[in-house]
C-alpha positions, -999 to 999 in steps of 0.1 A, spaced: 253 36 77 282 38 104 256 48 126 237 18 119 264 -10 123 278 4 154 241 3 170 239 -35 158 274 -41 174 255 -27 206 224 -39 205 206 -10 201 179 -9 181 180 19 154 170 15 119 171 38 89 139 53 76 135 52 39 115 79 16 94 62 -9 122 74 -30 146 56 -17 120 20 -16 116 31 -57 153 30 -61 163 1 -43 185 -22 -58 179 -48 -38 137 -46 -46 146 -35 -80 169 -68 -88 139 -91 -69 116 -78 -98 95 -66 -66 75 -41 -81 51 -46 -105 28 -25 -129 -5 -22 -126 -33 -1 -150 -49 24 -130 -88 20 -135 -97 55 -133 -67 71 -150 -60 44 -174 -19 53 -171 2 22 -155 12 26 -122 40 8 -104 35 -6 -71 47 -31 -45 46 -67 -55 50 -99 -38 60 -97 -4 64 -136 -10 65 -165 -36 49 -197 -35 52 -221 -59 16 -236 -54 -3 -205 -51 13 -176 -68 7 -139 -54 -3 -113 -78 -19 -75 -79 -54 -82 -86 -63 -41 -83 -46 -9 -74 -54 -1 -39 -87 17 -34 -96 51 -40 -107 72 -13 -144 65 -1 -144 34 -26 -156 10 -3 -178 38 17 -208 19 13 -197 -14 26 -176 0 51 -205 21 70 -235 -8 62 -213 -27 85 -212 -6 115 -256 -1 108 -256 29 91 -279 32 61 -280 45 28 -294 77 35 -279 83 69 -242 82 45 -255 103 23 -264 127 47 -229 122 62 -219 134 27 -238 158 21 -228 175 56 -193 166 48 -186 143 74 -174 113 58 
């Protein structure tokens, strides 16, 4: 952290780079209550995840889902861009996509 303070003192930017161990454990997050537990669709076990990044009185924030699993949204995703149904599947099939 010396490192840190003496690079703020000269205006250099440097910043420390957490593991997601260290965002777990941090008791800064921890005492905000910024994590919050969500049930896992697929696996059914509760998972703990990053919360609010803000709080609003009016309009509350809140996990409405875990975050997608891969090729969830496959369909939606590549009907946008024109390809079809079977062109995707072919892509799957052929293990592109």
């Amino acid at each position: 952290m010396d490192l840190y303070y003496e690079a703020q003192q000269r205006r250099i930017p440097l910043s420390p780079v957490s593991t997601p161990a260290d965002v777990a454990n941090n008791r800064q997050l921890l005492a905000r209550g910024f994590f919050t537990a969500v049930q896992h669709p697929a696996t059914g076990r509760t998972i703990h995840m990053p919360g609010a990044p803000y709080r609003l009185s009016r309009t509350p924030w809140r996990v409405q889902r875990p975050a997608p699993g891969i090729g969830e949204h496959n369909i939606e995703v590549f009907s946008e861009i024109g390809v079809s149904p079977d062109e995707l599947a072919a892509l799957e099939r052929e293990g592109v996509v």
